[in-house]
N, C-alpha and C positions, 0 to 999 in steps of 0.2 A: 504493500500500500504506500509506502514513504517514497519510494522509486517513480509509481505514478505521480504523487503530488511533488515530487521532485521533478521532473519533464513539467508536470504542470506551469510549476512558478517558470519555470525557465522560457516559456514562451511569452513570460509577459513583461513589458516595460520594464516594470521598476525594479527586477530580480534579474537583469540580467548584468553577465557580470559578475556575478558573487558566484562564490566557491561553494560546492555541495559540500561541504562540513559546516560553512554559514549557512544554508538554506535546511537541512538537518536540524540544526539550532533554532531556527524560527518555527520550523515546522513542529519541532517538538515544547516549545515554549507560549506562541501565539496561535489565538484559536480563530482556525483558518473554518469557514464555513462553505459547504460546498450545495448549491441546492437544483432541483431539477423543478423546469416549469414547462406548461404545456403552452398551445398556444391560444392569445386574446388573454395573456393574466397582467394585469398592473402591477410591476413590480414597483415603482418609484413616482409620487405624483408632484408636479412642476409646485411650489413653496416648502413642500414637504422638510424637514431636518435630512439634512447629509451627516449623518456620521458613522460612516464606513466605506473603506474602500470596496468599490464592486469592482467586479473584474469577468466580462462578457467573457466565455469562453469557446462558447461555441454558439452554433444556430444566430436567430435573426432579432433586431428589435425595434422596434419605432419610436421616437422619439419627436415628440409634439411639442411647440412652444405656444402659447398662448398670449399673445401681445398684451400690455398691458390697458392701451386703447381698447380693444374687446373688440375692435375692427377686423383684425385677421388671425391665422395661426400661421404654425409654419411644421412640416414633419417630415423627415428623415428617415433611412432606415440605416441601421448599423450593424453591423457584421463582427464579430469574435473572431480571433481572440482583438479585443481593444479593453482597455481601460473605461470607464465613468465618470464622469466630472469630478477626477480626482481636485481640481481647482475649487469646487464647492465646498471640501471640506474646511477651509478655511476662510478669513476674511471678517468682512462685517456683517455680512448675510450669508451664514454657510448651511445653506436650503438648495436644493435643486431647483435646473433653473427647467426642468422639462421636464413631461413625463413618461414615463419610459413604460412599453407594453411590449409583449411578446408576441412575434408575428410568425411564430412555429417553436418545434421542441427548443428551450436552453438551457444550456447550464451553466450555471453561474456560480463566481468564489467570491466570499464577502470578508472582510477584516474587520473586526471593530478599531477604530479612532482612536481609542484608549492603547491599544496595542501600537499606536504609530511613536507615538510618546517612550512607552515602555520601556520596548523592545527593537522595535526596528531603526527605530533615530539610529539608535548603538552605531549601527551600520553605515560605513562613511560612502560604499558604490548604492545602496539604495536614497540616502540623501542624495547623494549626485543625482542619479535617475530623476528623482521628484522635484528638485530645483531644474532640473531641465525641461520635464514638463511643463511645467509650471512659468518658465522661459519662453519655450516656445509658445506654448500660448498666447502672453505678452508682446511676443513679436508678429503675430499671427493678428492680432488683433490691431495692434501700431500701423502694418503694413494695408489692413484697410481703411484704416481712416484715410490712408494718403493718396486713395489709386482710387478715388473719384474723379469723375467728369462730367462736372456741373456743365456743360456748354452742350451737351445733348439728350437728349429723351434717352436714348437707347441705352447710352452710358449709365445715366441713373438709375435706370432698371437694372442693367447687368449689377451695378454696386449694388443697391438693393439685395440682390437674389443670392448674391456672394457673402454681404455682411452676414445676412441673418443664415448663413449656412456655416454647420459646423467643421464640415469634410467637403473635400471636393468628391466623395465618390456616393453611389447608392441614389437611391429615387427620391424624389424632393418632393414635395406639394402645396403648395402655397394657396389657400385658402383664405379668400375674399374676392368683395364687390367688385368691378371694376371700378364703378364710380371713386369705391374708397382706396383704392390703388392709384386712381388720377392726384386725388386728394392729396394723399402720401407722397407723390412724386410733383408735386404742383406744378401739375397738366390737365390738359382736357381728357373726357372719355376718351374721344375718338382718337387721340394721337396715341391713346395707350393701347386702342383695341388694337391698331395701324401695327404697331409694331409688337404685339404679342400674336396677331394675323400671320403677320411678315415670320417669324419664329416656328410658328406651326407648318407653315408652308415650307421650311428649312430645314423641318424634324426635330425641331432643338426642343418643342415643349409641346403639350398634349393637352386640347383646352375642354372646359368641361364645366357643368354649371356652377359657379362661384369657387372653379378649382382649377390649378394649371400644374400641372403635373410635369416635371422634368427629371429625367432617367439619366442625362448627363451632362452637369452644367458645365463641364469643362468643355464644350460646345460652344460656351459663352465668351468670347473671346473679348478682351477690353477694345474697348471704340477709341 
């Protein structure tokens, strides 16, 4: 059993790197939770408390944001093995910022929070890992505020569609009005339908009643 949960940790972020006599050590000291879910179950709901690391391992999940206007949402799908908003464990608001459901069988490894403190701090390649994450993030985040282009419709859609996405990979769906997507982009309906028309007819997105559906924004190329 230690040998599987040993391949385990090893595929993911924050454990790679470290020596199987360190990973031994956690595994026998910090209590690693391992669970199986079916699919359509909520595991995590957008303000909920974060305190654990999750860690998708396998299978599928979706991942809904709920604007805080109540104007649109936005959802994702995510693929294992990945990490969870290890960045929510911390800060001034350490809630999830989405909720997370299952969209087939998963399985999933949880850590308690208490245990990051503990036990695993100890460890100077898993701090690395978690400062880096945590880094890229930050830089991930930086680099969009910068790579807008206010001077076209098209541009601010693509920023748009890019900000509020967490990965560039898996199916997107962005739920709302078009009026309220004009609104948001302060433009008219019809220039927005123009170029969300223009996108369909390109294959880039998939339009559908108060839902636009995109399977690969890396299609979306900056203006």
């Amino acid at each position: 059993m230690e040998y599987i949960m040993y391949d385990t940790l090893l595929q993911l972020p924050l454990f790679q790197g470290m020596s199987k006599v360190e990973l031994s050590t956690i595994i026998g000291k910090a209590k690693l939770h391992f669970h199986k879910f079916s699919a359509k179950e909520i595991l995590f709901r957008q303000g909920e408390k974060c305190d654990k690391l999750a860690f998708l391992l396998s299978g599928e999940l979706s991942a809904e944001i709920k604007a805080p206007c109540k104007t649109f949402s936005f959802e994702e799908t995510i693929t294992g093995p990945t990490i969870i908003e290890p960045h929510s464990l911390f800060g001034k608001c350490p809630n999830y910022k989405a909720t997370y459901t299952t969209q087939n069988e998963v399985a999933l490894l949880t850590i308690d929070k208490q245990y990051i403190y503990s036990i695993l701090s100890k460890y100077e390649v898993f701090k690395m890992n978690l400062f880096n994450i945590l880094c890229n993030k930050a830089e991930q985040l930086h680099e969009r505020i910068w790579s807008i282009d206010a001077q076209q419709l098209e541009g601010r859609l693509i920023y748009f569609i890019r900000n509020i996405s967490t990965n560039s990979s898996g199916t997107k769906i962005l739920r709302i009005k078009m009026e309220d997507l004009a609104n948001l982009l302060d433009d008219t309906r019809l220039n927005v339908s123009n170029v969300l028309n223009k996108w369909q007819e390109e294959g880039i997105i998939e339009m559908r009643r108060k839902e636009f559906v995109f399977h690969d924004i890396n299609k979306l190329r900056p203006i």
